[in-house]
N, C-alpha and C positions, 0 to 999 in steps of 0.2 A: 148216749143222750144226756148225761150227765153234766160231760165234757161243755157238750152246748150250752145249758143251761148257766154257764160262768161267765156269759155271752154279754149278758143282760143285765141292766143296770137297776137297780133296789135299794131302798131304806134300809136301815138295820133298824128298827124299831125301840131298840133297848140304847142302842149307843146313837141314835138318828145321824149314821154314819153313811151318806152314799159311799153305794162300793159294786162290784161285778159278782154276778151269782145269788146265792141263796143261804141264808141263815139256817145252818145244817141241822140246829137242837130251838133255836127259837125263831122269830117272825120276821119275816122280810114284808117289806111291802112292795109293790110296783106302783109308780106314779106314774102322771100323763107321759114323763120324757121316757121313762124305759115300756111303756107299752107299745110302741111302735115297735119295735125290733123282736119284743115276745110275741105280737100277731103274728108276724112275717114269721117267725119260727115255729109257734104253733101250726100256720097254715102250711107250710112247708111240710112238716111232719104229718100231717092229715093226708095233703097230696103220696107223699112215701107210703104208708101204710095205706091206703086206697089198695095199692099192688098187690099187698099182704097177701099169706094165704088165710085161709076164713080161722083157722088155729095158728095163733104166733108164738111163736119158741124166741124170745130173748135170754141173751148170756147176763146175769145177776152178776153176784159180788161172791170172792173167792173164799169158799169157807170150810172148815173143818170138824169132824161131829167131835161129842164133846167127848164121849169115849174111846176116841183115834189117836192116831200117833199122828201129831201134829207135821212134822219131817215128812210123811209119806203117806196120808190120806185126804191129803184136802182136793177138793175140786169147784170145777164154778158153777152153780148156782143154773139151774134154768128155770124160767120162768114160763107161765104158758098164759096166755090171754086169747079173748077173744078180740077178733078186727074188727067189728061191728062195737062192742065194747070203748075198747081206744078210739076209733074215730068219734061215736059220739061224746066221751070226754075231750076229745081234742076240739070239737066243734063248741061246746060249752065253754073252753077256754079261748076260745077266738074271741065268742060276743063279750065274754068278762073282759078280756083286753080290750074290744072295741069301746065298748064301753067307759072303762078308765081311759082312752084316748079321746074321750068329750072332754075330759076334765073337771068331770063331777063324781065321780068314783074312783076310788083305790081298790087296788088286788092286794090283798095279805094272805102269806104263806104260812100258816103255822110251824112250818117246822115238820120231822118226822116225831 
């Protein structure tokens, strides 16, 4: 999902540098030109998980504890959500994107 998200076209807020993706530590914004292609991908991924089963098991990011032998205990990450969960924040980020495609609102991403 990540992957996709690089997709998309955003402000950098601190540098007002368009670019593709998302501002990983600070704020992205999406303007009216990249909210078209975020709807289309938000709805996309709504229609996908629609299928889901009612518990979704996603693959995280590859990691290791902190008192392990780095070389030989690391593994990735699972995640567990619920479908009902994600679709309704998927559904919530379609109207924010439709929204900013009036061209009277911006999406900003804080950042993680």
């Amino acid at each position: 999902m990540g992957d996709a998200l690089k997709w998309n076209e955003t402000r950098n807020s601190d540098t007002n540098e368009t670019t593709l993706g998302f501002n990983y530590y600070g704020r992205s914004i999406i303007e009216k030109t990249g909210a078209t292609k975020f709807s289309k991908l938000m709805k996309a991924w709504h229609l996908m998980f629609s299928l889901a089963p009612e518990e979704v098991i996603l693959t995280g990011w590859y990691t290791w504890p902190e008192d392990g032998d780095s070389r030989t205990t690391g593994a990735y990450e699972k995640l567990t959500f619920s479908r009902e969960e994600i679709l309704d924040t998927l559904r919530r980020l379609i109207e924010f994107s439709t929204m900013v495609e009036s061209g009277e609102y911006l999406l900003i991403y804080h950042g993680l």
